[in-house]
Structures are given as C-alpha cells and as structure tokens.
C-alpha positions in Angstrom: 9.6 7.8 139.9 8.3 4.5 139.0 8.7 5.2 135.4 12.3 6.6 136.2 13.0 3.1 138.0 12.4 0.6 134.8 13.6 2.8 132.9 17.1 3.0 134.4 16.7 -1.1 134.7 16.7 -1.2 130.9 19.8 0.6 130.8 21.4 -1.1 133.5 20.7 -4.6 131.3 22.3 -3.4 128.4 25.3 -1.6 130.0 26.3 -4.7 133.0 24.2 -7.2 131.6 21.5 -9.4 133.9 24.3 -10.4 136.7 25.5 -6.6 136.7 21.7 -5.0 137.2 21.7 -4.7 140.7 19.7 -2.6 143.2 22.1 0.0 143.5 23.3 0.7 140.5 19.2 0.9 139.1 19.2 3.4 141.7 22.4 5.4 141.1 21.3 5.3 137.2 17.5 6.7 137.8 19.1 9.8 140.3 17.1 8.3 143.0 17.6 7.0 147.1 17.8 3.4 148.4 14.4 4.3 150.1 12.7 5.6 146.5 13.8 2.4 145.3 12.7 -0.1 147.9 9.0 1.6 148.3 8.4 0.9 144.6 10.3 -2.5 144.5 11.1 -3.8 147.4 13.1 -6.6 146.1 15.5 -7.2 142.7 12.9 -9.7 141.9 10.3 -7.4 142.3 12.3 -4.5 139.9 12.7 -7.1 137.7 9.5 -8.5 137.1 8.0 -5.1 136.5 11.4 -4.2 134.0 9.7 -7.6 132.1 6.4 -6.3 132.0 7.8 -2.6 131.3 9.8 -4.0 127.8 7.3 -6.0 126.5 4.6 -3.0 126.4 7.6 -0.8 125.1 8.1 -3.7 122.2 4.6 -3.3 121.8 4.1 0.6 122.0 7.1 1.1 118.9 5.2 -1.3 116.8 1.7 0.6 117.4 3.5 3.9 116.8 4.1 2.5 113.3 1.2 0.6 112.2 -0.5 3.6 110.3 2.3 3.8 108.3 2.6 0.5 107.4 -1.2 0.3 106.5 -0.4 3.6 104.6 3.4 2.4 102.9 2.8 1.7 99.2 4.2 -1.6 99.9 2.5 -2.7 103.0 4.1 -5.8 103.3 7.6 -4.8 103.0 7.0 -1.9 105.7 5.7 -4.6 107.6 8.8 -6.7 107.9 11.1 -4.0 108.1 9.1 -2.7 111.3 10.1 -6.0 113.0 13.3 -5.7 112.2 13.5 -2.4 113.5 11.1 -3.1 116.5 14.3 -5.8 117.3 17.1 -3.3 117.3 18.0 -0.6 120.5 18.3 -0.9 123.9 14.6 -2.3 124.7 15.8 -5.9 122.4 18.9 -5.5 124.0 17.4 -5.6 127.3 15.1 -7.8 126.4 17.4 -10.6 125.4 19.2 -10.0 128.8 16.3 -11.4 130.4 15.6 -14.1 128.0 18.7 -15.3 128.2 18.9 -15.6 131.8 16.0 -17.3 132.3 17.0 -20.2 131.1 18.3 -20.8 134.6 16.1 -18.6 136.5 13.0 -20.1 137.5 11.5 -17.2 138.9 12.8 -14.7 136.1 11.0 -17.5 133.4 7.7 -17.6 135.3 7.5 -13.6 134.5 8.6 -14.1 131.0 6.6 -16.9 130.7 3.6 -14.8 131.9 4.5 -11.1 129.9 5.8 -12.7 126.4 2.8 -14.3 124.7 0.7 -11.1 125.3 4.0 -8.8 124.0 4.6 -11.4 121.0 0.2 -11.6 120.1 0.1 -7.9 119.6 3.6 -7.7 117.3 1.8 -10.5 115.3 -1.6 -8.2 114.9 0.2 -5.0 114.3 2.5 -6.9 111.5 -0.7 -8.4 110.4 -2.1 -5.0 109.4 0.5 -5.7 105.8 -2.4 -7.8 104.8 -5.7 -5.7 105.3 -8.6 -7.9 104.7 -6.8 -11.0 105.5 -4.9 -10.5 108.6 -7.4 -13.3 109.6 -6.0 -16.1 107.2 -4.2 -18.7 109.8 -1.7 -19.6 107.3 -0.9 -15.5 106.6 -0.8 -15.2 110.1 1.9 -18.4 110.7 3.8 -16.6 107.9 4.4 -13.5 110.5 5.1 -15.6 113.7 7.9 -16.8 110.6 8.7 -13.2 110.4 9.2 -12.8 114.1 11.2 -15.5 114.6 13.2 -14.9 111.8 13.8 -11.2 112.9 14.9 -12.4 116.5 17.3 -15.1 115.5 19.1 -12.8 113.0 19.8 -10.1 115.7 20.4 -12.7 117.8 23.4 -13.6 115.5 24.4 -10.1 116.1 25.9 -10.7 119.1 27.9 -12.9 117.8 29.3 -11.2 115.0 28.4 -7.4 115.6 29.2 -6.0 111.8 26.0 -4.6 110.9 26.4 -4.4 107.4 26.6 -8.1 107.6 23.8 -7.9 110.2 21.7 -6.1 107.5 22.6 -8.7 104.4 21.9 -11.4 106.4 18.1 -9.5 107.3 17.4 -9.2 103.5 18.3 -12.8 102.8 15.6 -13.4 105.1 13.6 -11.0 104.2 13.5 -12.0 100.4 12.6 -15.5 101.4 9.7 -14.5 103.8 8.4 -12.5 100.7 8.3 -16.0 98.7 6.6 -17.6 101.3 3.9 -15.1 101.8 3.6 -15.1 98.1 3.2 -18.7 98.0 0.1 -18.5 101.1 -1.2 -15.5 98.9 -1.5 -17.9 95.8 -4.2 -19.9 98.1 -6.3 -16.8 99.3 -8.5 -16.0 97.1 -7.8 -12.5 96.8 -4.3 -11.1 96.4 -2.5 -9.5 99.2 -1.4 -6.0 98.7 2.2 -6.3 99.0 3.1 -10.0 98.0 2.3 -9.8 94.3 
C-alpha cells in the first residue's frame, strides 16, 4: 500500500507537476481511500518527504542494476557515462526535478532534499566510479564523475526547454566527448592507464 502510495506520487509529479500533486489525486492514482492514505501519510508533507526519499533510492537502484555491466562493457568508461545519462531520463528524473525545482521556495520540501540528495548523489558517483576499476579511489578521477553528473543533469535539464531529443542527444555527446578528454587528461597523471580513457 505504502509502495502503491509513492509510487502514484511520482506519477502525479510528472503528470500535474509539484502544485498539482495533491492528496487526492495520489490517492485516486494508487486505487486507494482517503483513510489508506492518511494512515501511511497523514499529511502532503509527510507523502512528500517519503516520495523524496522513495526517488533517490530508485535513482540509486537503476544505477546498481547496471553496474555489472558497466564493469563488464568493453569500454567501461563509455558505459559508464551513458548509464548517467540514462539513469537522468523517465519519470523518476522527471519527478525528481519537480521537487528540486520547488524547493527553491519551500523550506520544508529543501530540508528533505537537503537531507536524501547527498546520500542519492554519493552512491551514482561510486557506481559510475566502477569505469575505472583500480582507481575509483583517485580524487581527481572521482571529481571527473561528479563532472559527469552534473553535466548529465544540466543537459536534460535543457530538455525542458527545448524537448527535441535528437537535439537532446547531440548536445549529450558534445558533452560526453569532452568528459572523455578530461578523464584522459587525469588518466595521463595516474600512473596506470584507465581502462576506457586510452
């Protein structure tokens, strides 16, 4: 029921947006009474708070589904970076940047975000970190991902404003070539090469 809850709360982000995810249309979406609803989450704070907590594991969950292929991909490094790309596109981003959005004037939606995001954005970093084996350790290799994220975020981010995704996609391997440069330029000061960035 829980389960049915959040998950109906994602979709209700990405259909009506933050403003538009209310109480009863969570409930309508999930099948479920007023009185279901308000024994789990007595509040639309408290449906949301758990909704931020609920995306950031489910971020975190399509990234771990993926990391033995990466390990496994012949070029680590590009599997890597296409997983965050990926990992950044679907309803759970969508949602995602619903909330992020509005918490930049909601104090008590921020305080959640501030709370769920660094543990959500820690384990994207070590599962993208897996492209470079022996030295997912390397600070400066692992600066070079948090790049990555970033870089991921703020092109999809663009998406919204301009929706084509072929453009989306060119604009993605742009990025993606110059990430590639900069993680070759790091891997010229480790002293082994990285699988990947050759």
């Amino acid at each position: 029921m829980r389960k049915r809850l959040l998950d109906a709360t994602v979709d209700c982000l990405v259909r009506y947006g933050y403003t538009g995810t209310t109480t009863t249309r969570v409930t309508e979406l999930a099948g479920v009474t007023r009185g279901a609803q308000v024994h789990h989450f007595p509040t639309r704070a408290d449906l949301v708070a758990a909704t931020v907590r609920h995306l950031a594991a489910l971020r975190v969950s399509l990234a771990s589904d993926r990391v033995h292929a990466v390990r496994q991909a012949p070029d680590p490094l590009e599997a890597a970076l296409d997983l965050l790309w990926e990992i950044h596109d679907g309803p759970v981003m969508w949602a995602t940047m619903e909330l992020w959005v509005a918490a930049r004037t909601d104090p008590g939606l921020r305080e959640q975000l501030v709370e769920a995001e660094p543990a959500a954005r820690a384990a994207l970093l070590e599962l993208a970190g897996t492209a470079f084996g022996a030295h997912a350790d390397e600070p400066r290799l692992r600066h070079v991902m948090d790049t990555a994220l970033d870089t991921a975020r703020g092109v999809r981010l663009l998406g919204l404003a301009d929706p084509d995704p072929a453009e989306l996609t060119a604009r993605w391997k742009r990025a993606k070539a110059d990430l590639r440069l900069l993680v070759a330029a790091v891997a010229a000061q480790v002293p082994d090469r990285i699988n990947g960035a050759r």
